[in-house]
Every structure is written in C-alpha cells, then in structure tokens.
N, C-alpha and C positions, 0 to 999 in steps of 0.2 A: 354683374354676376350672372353666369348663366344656369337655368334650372337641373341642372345636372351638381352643378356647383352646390345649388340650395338643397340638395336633394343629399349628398353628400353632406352638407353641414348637420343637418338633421341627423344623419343615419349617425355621426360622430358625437354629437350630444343626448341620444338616444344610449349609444353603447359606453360612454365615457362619463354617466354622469348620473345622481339619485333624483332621476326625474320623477317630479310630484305630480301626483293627478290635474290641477290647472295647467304646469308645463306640456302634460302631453295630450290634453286634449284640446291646446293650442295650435300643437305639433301635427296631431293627426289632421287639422281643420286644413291646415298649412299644405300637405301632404296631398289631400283629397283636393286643393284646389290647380297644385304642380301637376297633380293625372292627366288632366284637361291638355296642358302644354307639354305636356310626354305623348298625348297620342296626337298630338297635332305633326312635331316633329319625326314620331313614324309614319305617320301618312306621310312627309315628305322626301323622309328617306328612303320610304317604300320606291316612292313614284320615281326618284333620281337613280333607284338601284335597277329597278326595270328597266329604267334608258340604257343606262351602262349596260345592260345583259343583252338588249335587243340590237347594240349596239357590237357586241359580242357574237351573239349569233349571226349576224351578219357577215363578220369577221373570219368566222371559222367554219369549215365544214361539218361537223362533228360538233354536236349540241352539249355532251358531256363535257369535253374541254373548254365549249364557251361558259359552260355553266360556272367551272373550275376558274377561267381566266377573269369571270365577273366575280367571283369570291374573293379576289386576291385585288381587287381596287378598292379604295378611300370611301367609295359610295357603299360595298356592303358593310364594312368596318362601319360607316354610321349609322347605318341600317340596324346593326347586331347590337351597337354600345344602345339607340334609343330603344332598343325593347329589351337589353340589359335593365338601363333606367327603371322602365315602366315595370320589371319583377321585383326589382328592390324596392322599388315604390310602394308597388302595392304590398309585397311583404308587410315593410314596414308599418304600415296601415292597418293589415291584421292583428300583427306582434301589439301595435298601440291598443287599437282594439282589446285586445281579450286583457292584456295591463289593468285597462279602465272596468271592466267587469270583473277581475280579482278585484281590486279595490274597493269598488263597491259591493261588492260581496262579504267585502271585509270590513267593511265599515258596518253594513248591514247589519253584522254578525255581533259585533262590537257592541252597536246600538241594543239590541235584543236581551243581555247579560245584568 
C-alpha cells in the first residue's frame, strides 16, 4: 500500500465515520508520521521534475514553451499529486487537531457542571 493510499484511507474514515477521540488521535499520530514520507517523495519529484525541464530547455528555444512542454510530462503530474498529498495531509492534521480540542473542551465543560 502506498502512503498516498494510507493517506486516502484516513481521509475516508475520517469523512465516513463517528470517529471518537482515541480513533483520531491515532489518526492524527498516523498522519503526522505519513508527512515525513510525503516530503521525502517531493523532494524526488521535485529533482525528477527539474531534470525533465532542463531537459526541455535544452529542447526548445523559447523558455516559456519548455516550461509548458515540462508541465504536460508524468514527472510534473507527480510532482503536483505529492504536494496535492502533503495539503490534504496536513489539512487533515489541522481538521484532527482542533476535533481533539472541541472535545476536550467539551468534556472539560461536562466535568465542571
């Protein structure tokens, strides 16, 4: 399974499900340790996207159009999906986030009564 996949599972039992305060700060621990292997795979899409482009520029006269003809390969497209990943990521990490502080706010409030 790959962290795009996990990352995706998450995002679906997050949206799909009466996730309790232990499930999602499971989830979120889960999340926070996927980041790591989300910027690992941008840094490599970075460096494979730059090849392709300097390989472009080389190609073409006109920088605009190499820029254009390096946007339209497989290496930006993986380039855009891994820091797709890494917004929903950390989205979801905020979203978890502030979940666990209404709850405990509301337990707090609970306890207090």
């Amino acid at each position: 399974m790959t962290v795009r996949e996990m990352i995706h599972e998450i995002q679906v039992e997050v949206r799909e499900s009466d996730l309790q305060p232990d499930r999602a700060a499971e989830l979120l621990n889960r999340l926070t340790a996927l980041l790591g292997n989300v910027n690992d795979e941008i840094r490599q899409a970075d460096m494979a996207y730059a090849v392709k482009l300097l390989q472009c520029l080389d190609a073409e006269e006109k920088a605009n159009r190499a820029k254009i003809m390096a946007e339209t390969t497989p290496e930006y497209s993986r380039k855009r999906e891994a820091r797709d990943v890494k917004e929903l990521a950390t989205e979801m990490v905020r979203s978890l986030k502030y979940y666990l502080k209404a709850k405990q706010d509301e337990y707090y409030a609970s306890t207090r009564m």
